[in-house]
Residue frames relative to the residue before (quaternion, step in Angstrom):
aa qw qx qy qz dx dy dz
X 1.0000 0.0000 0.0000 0.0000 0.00 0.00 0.00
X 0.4741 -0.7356 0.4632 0.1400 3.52 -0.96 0.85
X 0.4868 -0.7556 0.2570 0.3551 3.18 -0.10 1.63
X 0.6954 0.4091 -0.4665 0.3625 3.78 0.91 -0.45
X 0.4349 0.6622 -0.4927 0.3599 3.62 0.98 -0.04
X 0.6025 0.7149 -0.1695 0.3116 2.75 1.10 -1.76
X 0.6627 0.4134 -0.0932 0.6174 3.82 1.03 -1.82
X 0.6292 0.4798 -0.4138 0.4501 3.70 0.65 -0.83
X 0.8930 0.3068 -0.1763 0.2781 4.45 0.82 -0.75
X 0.4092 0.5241 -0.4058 0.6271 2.70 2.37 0.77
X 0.5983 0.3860 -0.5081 0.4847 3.61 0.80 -0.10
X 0.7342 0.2792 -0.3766 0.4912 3.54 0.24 -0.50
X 0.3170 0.5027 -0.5841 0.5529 4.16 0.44 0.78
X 0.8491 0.1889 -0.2339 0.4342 3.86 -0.41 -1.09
X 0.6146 0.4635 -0.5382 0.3432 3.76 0.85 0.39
X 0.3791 0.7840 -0.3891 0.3004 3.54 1.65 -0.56
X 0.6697 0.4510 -0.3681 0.4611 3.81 0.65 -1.02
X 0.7648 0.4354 -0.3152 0.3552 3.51 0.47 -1.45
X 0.6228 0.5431 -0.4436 0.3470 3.65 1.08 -0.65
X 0.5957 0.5496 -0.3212 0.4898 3.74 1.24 -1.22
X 0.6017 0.4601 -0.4119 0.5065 3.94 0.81 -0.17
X 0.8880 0.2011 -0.2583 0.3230 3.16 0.31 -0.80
X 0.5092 0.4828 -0.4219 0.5741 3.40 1.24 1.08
X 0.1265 0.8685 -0.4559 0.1477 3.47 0.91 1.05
X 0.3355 -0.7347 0.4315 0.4018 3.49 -0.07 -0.97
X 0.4347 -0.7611 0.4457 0.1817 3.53 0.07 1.08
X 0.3733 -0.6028 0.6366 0.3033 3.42 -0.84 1.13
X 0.7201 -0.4214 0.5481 0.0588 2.84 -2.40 1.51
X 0.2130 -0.7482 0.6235 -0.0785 3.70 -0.50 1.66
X 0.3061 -0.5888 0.7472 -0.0343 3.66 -1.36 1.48
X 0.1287 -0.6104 0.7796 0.0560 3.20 -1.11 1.13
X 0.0906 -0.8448 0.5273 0.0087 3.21 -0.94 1.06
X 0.1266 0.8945 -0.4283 0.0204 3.99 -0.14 0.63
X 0.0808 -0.7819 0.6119 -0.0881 3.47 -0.85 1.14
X 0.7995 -0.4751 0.2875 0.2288 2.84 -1.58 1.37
X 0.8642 0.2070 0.1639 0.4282 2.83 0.72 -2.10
X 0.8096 -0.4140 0.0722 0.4099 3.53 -0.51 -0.46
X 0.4664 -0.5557 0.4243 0.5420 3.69 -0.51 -0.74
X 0.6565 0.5791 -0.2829 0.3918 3.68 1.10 -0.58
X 0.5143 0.6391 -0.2269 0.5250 3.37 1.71 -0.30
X 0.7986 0.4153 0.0790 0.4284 3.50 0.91 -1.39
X 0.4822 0.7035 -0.4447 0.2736 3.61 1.41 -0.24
X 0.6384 0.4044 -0.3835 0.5309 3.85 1.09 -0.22
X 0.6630 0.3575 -0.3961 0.5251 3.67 0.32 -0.58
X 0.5144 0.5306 -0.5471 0.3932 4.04 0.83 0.26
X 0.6645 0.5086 -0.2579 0.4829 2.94 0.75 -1.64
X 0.4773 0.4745 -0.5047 0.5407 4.26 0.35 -0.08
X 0.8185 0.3399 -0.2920 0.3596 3.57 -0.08 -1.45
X 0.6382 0.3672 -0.5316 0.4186 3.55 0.58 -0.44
X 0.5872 0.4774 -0.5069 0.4127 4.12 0.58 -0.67
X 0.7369 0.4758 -0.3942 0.2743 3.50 0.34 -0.21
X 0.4208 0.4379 -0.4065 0.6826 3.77 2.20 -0.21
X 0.6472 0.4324 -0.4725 0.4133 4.07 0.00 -0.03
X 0.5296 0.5674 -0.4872 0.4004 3.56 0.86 -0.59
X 0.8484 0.3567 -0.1127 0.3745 3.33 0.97 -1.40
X 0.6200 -0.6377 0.1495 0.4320 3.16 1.62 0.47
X 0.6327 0.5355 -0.3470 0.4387 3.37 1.13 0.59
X 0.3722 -0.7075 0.5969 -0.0681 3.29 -0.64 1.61
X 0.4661 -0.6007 0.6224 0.1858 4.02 -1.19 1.23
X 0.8193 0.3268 -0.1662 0.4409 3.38 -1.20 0.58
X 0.9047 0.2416 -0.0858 0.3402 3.38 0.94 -1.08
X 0.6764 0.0260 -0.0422 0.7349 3.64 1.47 -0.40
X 0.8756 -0.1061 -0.1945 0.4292 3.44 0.81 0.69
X 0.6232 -0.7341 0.2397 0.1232 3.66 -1.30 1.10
X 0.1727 0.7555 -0.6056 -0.1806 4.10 -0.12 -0.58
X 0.3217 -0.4381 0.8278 0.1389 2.61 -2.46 0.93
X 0.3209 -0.6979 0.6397 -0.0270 3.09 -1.57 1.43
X 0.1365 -0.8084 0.5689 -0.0652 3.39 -0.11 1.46
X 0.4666 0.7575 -0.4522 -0.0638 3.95 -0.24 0.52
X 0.4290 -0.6158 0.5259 0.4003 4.15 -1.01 0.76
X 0.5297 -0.5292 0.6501 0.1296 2.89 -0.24 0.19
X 0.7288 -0.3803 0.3188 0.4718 3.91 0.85 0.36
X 0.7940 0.2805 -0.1193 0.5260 3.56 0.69 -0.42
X 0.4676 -0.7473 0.4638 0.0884 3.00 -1.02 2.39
X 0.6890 0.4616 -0.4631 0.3126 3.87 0.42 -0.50
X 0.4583 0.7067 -0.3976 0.3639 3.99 1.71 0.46
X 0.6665 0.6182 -0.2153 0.3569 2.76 1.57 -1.14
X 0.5961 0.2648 -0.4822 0.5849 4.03 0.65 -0.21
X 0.6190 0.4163 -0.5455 0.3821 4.27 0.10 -0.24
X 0.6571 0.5472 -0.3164 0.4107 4.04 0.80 -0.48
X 0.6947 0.4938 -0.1392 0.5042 3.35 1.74 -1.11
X 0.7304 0.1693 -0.3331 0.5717 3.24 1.07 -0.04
X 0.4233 0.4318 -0.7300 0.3185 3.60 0.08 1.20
X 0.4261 0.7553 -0.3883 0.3118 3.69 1.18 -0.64
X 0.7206 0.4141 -0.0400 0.5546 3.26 0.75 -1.98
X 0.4683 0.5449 -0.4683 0.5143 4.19 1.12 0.01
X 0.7683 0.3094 -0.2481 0.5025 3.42 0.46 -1.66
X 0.4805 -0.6717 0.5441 0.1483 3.75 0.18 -0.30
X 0.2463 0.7900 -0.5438 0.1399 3.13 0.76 1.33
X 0.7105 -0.5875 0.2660 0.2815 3.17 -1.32 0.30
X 0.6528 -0.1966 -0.0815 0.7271 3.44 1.96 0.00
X 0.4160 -0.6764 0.5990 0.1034 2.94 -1.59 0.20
X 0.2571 -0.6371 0.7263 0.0216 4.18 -0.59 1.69
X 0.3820 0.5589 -0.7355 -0.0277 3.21 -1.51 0.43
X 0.0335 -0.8561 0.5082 -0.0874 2.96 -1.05 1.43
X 0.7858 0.1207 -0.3773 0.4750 3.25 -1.54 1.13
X 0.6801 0.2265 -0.4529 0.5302 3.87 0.04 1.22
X 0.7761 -0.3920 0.4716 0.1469 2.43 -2.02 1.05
X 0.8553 0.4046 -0.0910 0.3108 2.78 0.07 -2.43
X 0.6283 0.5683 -0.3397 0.4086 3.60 1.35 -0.55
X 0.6965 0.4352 -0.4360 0.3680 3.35 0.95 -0.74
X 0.7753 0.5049 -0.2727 0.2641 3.33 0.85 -0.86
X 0.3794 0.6280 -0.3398 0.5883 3.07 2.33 0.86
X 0.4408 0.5424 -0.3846 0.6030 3.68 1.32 -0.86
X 0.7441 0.4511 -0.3410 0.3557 3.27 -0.40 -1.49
X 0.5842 0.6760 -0.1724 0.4148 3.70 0.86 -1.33
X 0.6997 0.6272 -0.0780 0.3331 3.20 0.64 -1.00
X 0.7339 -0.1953 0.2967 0.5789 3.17 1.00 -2.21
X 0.3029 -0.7359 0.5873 0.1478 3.41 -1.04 1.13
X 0.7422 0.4086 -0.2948 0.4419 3.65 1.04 0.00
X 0.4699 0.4923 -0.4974 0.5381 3.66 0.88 -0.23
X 0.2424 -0.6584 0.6685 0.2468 2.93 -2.05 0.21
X 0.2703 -0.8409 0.4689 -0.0035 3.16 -0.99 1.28
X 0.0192 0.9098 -0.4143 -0.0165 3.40 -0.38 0.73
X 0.4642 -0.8201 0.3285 -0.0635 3.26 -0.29 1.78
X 0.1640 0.7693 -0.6174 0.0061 3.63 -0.85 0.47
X 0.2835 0.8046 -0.4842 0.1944 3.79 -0.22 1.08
X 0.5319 -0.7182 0.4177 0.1640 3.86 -0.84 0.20
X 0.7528 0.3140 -0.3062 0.4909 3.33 0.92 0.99
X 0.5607 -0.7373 0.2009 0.3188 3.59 -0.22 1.10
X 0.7962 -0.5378 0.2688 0.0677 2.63 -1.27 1.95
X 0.7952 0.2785 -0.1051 0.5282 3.13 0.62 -1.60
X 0.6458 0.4519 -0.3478 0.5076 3.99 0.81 -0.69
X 0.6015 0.4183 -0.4260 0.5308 4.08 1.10 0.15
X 0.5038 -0.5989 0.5324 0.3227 3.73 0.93 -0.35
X 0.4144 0.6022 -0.6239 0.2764 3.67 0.70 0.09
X 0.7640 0.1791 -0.0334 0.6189 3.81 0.80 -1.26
X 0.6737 -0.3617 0.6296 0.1375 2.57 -2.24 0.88
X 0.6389 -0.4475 0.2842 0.5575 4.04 0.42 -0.52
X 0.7320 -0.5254 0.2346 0.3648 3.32 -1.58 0.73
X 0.6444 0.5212 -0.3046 0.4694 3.52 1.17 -1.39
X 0.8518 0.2563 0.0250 0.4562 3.80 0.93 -1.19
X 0.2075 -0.8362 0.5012 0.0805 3.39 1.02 1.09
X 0.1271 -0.8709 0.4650 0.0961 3.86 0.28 -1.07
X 0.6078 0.4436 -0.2114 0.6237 3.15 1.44 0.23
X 0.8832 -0.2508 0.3804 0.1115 2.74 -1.76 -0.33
X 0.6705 0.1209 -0.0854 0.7270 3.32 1.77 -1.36
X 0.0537 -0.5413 0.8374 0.0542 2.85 -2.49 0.34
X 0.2551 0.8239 -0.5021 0.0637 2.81 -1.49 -0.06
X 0.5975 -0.5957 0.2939 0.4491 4.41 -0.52 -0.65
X 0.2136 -0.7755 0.5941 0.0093 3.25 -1.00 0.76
X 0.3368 -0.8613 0.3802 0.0153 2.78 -0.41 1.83
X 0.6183 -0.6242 0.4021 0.2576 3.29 1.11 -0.07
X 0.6161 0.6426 -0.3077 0.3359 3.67 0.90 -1.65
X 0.6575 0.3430 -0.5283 0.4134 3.97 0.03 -0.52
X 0.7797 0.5040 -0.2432 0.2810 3.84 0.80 -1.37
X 0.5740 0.4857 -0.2895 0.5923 3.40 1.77 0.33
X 0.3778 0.5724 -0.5837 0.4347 4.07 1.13 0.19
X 0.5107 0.5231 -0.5371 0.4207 3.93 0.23 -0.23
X 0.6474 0.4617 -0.2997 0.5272 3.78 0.45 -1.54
X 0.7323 0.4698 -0.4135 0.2684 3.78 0.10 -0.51
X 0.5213 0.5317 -0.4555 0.4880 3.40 1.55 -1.19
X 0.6909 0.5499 -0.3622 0.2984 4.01 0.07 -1.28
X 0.7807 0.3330 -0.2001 0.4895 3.41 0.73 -0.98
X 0.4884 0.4746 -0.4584 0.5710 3.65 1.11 0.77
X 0.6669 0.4116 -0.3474 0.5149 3.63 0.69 -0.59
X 0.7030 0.5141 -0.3914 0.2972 3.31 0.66 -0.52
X 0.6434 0.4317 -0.3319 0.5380 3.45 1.78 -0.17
X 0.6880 0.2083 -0.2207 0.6592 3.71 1.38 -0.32
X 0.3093 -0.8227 0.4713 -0.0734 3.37 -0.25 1.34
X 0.7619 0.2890 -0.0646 0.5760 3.17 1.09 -1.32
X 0.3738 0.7976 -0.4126 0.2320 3.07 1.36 0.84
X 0.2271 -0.8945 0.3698 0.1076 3.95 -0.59 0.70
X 0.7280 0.1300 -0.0700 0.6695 2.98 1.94 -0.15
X 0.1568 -0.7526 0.6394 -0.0098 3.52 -1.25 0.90
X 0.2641 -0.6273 0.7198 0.1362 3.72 -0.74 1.23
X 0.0209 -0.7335 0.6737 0.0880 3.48 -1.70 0.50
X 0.2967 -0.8130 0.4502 0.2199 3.43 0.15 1.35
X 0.1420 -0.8746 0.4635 -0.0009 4.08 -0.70 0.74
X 0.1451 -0.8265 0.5049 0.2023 3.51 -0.37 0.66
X 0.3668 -0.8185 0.4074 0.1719 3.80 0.03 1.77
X 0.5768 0.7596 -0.1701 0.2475 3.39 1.53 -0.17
X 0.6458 0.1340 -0.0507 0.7500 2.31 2.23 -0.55
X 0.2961 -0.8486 0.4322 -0.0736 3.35 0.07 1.91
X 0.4514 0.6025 -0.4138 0.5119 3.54 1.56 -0.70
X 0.7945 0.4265 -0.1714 0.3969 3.65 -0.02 -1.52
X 0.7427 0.3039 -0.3410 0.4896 3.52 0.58 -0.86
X 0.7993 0.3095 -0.4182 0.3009 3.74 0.45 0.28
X 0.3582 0.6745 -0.4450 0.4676 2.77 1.52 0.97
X 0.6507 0.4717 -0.1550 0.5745 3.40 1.59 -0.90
X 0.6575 0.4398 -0.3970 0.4655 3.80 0.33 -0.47
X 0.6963 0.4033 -0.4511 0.3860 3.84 0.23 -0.05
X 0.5456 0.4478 -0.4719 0.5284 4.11 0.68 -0.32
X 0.8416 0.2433 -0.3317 0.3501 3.57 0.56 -0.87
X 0.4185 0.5804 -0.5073 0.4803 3.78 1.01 0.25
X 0.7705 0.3817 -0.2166 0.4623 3.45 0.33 -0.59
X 0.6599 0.5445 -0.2942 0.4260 3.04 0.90 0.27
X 0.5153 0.6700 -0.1055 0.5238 3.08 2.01 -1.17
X 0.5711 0.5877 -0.1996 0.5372 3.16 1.28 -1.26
X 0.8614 0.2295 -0.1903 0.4113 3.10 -0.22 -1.42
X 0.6148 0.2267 -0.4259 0.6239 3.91 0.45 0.82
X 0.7692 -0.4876 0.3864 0.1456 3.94 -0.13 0.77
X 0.4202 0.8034 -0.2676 0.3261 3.28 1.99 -0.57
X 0.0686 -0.7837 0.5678 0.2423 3.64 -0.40 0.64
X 0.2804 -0.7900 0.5292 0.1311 3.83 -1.00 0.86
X 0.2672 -0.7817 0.5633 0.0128 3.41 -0.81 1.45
X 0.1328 -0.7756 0.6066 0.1131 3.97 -0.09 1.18
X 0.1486 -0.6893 0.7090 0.0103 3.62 -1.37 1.66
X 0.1493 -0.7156 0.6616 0.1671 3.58 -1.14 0.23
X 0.1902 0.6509 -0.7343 -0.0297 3.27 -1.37 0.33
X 0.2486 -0.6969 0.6613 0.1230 3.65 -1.11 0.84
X 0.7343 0.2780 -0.0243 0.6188 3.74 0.23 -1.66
X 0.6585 -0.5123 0.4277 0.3478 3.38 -1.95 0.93
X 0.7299 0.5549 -0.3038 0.2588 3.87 0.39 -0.25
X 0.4475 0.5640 -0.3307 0.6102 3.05 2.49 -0.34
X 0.5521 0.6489 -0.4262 0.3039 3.30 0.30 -0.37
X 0.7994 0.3074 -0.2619 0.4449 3.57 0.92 -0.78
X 0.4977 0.6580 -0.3294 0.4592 3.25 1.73 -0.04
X 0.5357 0.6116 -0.2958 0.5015 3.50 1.37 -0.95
X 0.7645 0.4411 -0.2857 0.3733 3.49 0.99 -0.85
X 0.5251 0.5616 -0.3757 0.5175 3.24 1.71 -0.93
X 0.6825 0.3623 -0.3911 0.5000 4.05 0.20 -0.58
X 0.7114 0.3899 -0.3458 0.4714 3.88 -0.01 -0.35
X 0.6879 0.2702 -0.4378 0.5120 3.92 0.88 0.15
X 0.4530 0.6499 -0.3866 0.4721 3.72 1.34 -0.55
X 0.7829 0.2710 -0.1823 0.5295 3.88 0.80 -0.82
X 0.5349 -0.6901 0.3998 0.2790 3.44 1.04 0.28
X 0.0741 0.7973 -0.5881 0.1143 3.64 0.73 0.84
X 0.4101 -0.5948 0.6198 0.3066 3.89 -0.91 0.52
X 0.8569 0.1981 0.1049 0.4642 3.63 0.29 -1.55
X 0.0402 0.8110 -0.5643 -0.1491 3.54 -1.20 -0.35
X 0.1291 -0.7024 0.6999 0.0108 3.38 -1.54 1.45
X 0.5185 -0.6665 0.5232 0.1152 2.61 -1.52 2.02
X 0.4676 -0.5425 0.5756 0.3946 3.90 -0.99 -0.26
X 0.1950 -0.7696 0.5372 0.2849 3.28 -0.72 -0.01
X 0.2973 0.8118 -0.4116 0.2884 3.39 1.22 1.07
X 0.8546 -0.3708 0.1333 0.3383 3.01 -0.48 0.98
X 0.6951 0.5825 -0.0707 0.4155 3.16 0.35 -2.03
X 0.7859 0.2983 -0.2317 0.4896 3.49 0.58 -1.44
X 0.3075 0.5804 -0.6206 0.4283 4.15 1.24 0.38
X 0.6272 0.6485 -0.3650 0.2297 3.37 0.50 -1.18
X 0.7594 0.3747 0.0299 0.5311 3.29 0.74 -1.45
X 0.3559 0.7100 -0.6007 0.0920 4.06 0.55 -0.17
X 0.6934 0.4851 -0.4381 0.3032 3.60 0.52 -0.28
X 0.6655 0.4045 -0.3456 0.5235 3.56 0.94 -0.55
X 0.6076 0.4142 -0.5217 0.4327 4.39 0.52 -0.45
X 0.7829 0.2906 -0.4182 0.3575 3.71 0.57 -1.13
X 0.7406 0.4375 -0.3681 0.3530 4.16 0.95 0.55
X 0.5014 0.5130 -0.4743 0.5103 2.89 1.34 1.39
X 0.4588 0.7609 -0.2507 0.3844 3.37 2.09 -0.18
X 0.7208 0.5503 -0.1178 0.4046 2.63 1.69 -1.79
X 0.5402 0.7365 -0.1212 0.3887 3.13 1.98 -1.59
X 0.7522 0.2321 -0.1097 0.6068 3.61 1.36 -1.34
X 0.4724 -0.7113 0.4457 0.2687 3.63 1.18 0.45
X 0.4331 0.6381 -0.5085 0.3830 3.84 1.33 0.29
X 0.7193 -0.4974 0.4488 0.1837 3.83 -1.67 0.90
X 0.4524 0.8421 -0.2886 -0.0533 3.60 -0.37 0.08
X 0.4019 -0.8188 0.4062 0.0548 3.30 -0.51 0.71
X 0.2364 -0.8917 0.3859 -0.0130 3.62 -0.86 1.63
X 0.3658 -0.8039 0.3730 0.2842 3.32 -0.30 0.03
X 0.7427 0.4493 -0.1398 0.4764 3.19 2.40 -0.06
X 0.4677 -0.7020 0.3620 0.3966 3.21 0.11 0.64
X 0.4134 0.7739 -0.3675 0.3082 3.70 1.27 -0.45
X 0.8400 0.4406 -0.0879 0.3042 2.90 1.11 -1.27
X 0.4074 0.7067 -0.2650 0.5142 2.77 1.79 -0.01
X 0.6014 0.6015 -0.1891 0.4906 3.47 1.33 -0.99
X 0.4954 0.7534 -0.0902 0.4229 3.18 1.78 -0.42
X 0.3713 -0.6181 0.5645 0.4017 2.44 0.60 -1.94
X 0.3927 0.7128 -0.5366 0.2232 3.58 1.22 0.31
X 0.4437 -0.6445 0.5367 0.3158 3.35 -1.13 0.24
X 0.8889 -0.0071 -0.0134 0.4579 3.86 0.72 0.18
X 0.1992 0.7502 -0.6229 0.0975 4.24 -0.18 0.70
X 0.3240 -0.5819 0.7455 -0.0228 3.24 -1.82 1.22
X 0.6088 0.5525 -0.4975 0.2767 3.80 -0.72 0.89
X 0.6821 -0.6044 0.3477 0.2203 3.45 -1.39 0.29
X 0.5416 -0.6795 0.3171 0.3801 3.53 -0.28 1.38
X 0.1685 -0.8223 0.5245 0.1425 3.36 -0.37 1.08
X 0.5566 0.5458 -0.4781 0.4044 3.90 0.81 -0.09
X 0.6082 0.2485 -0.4048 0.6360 3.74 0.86 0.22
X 0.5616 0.4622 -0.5178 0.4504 3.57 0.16 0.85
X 0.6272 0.4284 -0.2703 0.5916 3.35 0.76 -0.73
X 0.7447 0.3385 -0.3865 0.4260 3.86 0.15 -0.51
X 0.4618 0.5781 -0.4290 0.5182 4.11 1.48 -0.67
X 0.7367 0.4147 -0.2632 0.4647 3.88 0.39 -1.03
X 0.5710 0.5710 -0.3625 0.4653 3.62 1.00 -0.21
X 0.6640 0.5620 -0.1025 0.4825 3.28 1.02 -1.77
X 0.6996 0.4789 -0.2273 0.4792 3.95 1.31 -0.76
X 0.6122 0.4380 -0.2968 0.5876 3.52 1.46 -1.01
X 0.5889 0.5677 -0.4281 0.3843 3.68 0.69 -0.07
X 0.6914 0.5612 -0.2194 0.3986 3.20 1.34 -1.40
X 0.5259 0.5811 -0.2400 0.5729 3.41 1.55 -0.93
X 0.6464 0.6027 -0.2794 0.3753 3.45 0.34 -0.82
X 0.6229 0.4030 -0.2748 0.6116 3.99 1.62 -1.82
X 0.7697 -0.5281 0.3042 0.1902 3.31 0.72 -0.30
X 0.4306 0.5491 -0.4664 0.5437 3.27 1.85 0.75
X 0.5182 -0.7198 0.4441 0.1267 2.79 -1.72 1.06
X 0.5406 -0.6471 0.3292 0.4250 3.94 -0.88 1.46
X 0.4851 0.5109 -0.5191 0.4840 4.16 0.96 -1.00
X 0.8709 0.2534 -0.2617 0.3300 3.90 -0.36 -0.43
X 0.3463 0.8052 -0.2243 0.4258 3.37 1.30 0.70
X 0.0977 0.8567 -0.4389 -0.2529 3.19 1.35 0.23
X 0.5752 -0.3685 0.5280 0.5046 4.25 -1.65 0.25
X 0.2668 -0.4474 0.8177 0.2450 3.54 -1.95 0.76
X 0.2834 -0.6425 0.6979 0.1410 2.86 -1.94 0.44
X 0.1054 -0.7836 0.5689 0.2263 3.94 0.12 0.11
X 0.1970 -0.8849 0.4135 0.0848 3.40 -0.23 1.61
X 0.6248 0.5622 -0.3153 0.4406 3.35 1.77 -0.64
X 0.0723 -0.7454 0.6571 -0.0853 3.36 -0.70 1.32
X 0.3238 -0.8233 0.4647 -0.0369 3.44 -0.75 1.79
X 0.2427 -0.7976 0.5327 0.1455 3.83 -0.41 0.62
X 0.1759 0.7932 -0.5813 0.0439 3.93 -0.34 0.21
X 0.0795 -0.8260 0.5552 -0.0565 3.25 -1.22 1.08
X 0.3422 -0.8332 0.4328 -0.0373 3.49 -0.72 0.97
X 0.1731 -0.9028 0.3936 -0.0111 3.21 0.52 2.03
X 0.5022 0.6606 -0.3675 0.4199 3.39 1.48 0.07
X 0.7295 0.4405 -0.1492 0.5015 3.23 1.48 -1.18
X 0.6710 0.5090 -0.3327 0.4243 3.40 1.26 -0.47
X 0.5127 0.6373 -0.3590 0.4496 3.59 1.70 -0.21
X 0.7508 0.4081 -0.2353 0.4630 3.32 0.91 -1.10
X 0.6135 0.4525 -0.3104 0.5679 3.63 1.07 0.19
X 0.4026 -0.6703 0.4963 0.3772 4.15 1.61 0.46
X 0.7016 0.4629 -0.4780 0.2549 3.91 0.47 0.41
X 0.4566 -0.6231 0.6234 0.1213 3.85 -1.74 0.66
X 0.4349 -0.5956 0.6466 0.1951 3.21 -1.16 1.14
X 0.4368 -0.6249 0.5729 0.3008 3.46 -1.15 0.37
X 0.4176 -0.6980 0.3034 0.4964 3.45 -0.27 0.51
X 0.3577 0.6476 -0.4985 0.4518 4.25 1.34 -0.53
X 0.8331 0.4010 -0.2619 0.2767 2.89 -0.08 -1.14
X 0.5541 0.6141 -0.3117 0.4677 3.65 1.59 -0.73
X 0.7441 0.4680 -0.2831 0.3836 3.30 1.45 -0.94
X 0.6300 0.5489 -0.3215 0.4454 3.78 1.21 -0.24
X 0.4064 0.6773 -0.4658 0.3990 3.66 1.89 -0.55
X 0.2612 -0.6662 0.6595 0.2301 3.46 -1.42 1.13
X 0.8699 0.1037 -0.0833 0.4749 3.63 0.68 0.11
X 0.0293 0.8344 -0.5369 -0.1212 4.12 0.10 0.71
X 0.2620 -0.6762 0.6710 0.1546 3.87 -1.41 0.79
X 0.2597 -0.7578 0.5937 0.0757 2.92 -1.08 1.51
């Protein structure tokens, strides 16, 4: 062999390592997006990432997230969701809104997109049906718009002689709240209940929502369990306390607060099920054959500290069905 051959196939020998490096295969990228904040969410993170460990995928090390968050405010979410779908990630979580998935969905027919939100799946058109999605998304159903009926009842059962219920609403996201206003219209109805509709969208409506619902004389008040107002539980359940008015959540958050009563489905096994699904998507099953989780356990918690300072008594029924009571 001729010595320049020779120099010409040992140089291309020592380029052999660096080319095979740099033709690695890039770990698999999670677009991740949330309503609200990161400072809100660090336990219900820490669920979702145990739920990609269940399936063997570990942050940092065999697979990435983009952190997408509004900051409370849904018209970010299709401008956050399609930088996602620019960079081409490998799926897409948005969880706990309505309005995001049905921006996800909006967006892309080829990403997979996995969802967690509280009004039904299949009557919004995200899925084809629960068992047989057929698309693109899958994901958890929280249950939370079709259980606002259960919330009006189990407020009346502690204010009985109530005549009027405010239902605070976030108009911003119209998918979710008319998914919610018909369990609780019908409900209203059938006990005689007149229903007073507040809005707040942005943190400054919030105290305005309260001035019109004491301005109209509301007996009671049911929170949405939209999104948005997760954001804020310290300032709705300390304007509750402020007008001495009754109210009822749909998040346990608020309770952590200081609410005096919430009705809704444990969402830290939601957040770890939606972990455990973007993993599953990830080895390589497809979301159309994924069937929706439903999270069927729906938790009641009540807060005798708060119900003292407002002169009111649990019934004692009602103590007995509580899945958890704060003294």
């Amino acid at each position: 062999m001729r010595r320049r051959e020779l120099v010409a196939l040992l140089g291309g020998a020592a380029v052999w390592p660096l080319a095979a490096h740099a033709q690695q295969p890039t770990i698999p990228t999670i677009g991740f997006v949330h309503l609200t904040s990161l400072e809100d969410n660090e336990q219900n993170l820490a669920a979702f990432r145990q739920g990609l460990g269940d399936i063997g995928y570990i942050e940092g090390k065999n697979v990435a997230i983009e952190y997408r968050w509004a900051e409370g405010q849904n018209n970010r979410l299709p401008v956050l969701i399609g930088e996602l779908v620019r960079q081409q990630v490998s799926v897409i979580v948005i969880l706990e809104s309505t309005h995001g998935a049905l921006a996800a969905k909006a967006a892309t027919e080829t990403i997979p997109i996995v969802f967690m939100q509280g009004a039904d799946p299949v009557r919004l058109g995200l899925v084809d049906s629960l068992n047989r999605p057929g698309r693109n998304l899958t994901g958890i159903d929280l249950l939370l718009a079709r259980v606002a009926g259960k919330r009006v009842e189990l407020l009346l059962e502690l204010v009985p002689a109530a005549k009027s219920i405010a239902y605070l609403r976030n108009p911003t996201n119209p998918f979710f709240a008319e998914s919610e206003v018909g369990p609780i219209e019908d409900a209203a109805r059938a006990r005689d209940v007149r229903l007073i509709f507040v809005n707040a969208s942005r943190t400054n409506e919030i105290e305005t929502a309260f001035a019109a619902l004491i301005k109209q004389r509301s007996d009671a008040l049911l929170v949405s369990s939209d999104g948005f107002f997760l954001t804020y539980p310290d300032e709705i359940v300390a304007l509750a306390a402020r007008h001495a008015i009754p109210a009822i959540y749909g998040w346990r958050q608020a309770m952590a607060s200081g609410g005096l009563m919430s009705y809704g489905t444990n969402i830290i096994e939601a957040w770890r099920q939606a972990g455990a699904y973007t993993g599953r998507i990830l080895k390589g099953e497809g979301p159309a054959d994924l069937p929706v989780q439903q999270i069927t356990k729906v938790e009641l918690i009540l807060n005798l500290k708060t119900a003292k300072a407002l002169g009111l008594t649990f019934p004692l029924n009602l103590l007995g069905r509580a899945d958890e009571v704060i003294e």
